[in-house]
N, C-alpha and C positions, 0 to 999 in steps of 0.2 A: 652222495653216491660213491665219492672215491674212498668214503674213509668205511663204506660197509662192502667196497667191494665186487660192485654189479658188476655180472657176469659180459652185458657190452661193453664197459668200460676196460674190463681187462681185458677182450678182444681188441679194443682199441688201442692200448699200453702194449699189448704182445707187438702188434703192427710196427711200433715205435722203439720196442727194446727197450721198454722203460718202466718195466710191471715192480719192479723193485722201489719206484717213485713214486708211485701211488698215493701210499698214505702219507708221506712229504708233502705233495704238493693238496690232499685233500683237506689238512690242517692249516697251510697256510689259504689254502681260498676262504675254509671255513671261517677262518681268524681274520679274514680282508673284509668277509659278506659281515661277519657280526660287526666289525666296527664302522663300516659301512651304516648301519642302520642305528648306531645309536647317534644321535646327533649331535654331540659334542665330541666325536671322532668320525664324524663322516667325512670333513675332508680326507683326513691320511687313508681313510676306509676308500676314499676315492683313488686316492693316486696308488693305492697298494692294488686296488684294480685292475686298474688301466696298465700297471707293471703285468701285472698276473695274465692277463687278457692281453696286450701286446706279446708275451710269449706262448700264449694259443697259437694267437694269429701267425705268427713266425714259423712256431714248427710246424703246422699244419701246410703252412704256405710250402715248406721244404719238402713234406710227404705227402703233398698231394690228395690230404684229407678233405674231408667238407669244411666249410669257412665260417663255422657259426660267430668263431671271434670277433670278425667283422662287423654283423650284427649287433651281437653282445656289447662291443666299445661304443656303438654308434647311439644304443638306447640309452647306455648309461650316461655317455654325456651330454645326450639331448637334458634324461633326467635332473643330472648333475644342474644343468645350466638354466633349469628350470626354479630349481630348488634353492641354490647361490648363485644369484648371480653377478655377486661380486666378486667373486672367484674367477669370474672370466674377463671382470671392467680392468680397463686401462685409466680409470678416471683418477684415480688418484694417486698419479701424477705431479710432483710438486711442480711449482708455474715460478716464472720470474726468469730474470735475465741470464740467471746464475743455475737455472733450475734446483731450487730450493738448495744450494751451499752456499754455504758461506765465506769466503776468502775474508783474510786477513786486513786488505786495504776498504774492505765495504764495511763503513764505518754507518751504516743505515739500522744496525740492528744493535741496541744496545750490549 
C-alpha cells in the first residue's frame, strides 16, 4: 500500500510529516515481509520485523495514532514461536562447571 500510495496512507504520512518516507519505508517492509516468508530468511525476515514494527509502535505511541503495532508484534511472535521454536529455547546452553570453557589447568579434555 505504501509503495502505490493509498490515499489513507498518505493522510496518515501528512499527520506525521513524513509523506516524503513513504516509499523508503514501503520497500524496506516489502523487503522484511518477502524475506519474512521465504524460509531460509525467515529468521532475519523476523527480526527486520520486529525493528520495522517496534518503530510503528514508537511513533504512533508519540502521535497518538491508533496502536495496530502492538497487535501486529504480538501475532508475529506468537507466529514466530510457533514456527521456531528454537529461536526462543534457552536449551542449549552449554552445562559443566566451567559452562562449557575450557581453562587452561582443566586437563579433562584432551
Amino acid at each position: 500500500m505504501k509503495l502505490i500510495k493509498a490515499a489513507s496512507l498518505v493522510a496518515n504520512f501528512q499527520k506525521l510529516n513524513a509523506v516524503e518516507w513513504m516509499l523508503p519505508f514501503g520497500i524496506i517492509q516489502f523487503t522484511s515481509v518477502v524475506l519474512f516468508l521465504l524460509p531460509k530468511t525467515r529468521r532475519i525476515g523476523f527480526f527486520l520485523l520486529c525493528s520495522y514494527l517496534g518503530g510503528i509502535i514508537a511513533t504512533r505511541a508519540l502521535h497518538d495514532v491508533n496502536h495496530i503495532g502492538i497487535a501486529l508484534i504480538v501475532v508475529l511472535w506468537i507466529g514466530m514461536f510457533f514456527e521456531d521454536k528454537a529461536l526462543f529455547s534457552y536449551g542449549n546452553q552449554p552445562k559443566g562447571p566451567n559452562h562449557g570453557f575450557r581453562s587452561f589447568s582443566d586437563d579433562r579434555y584432551p
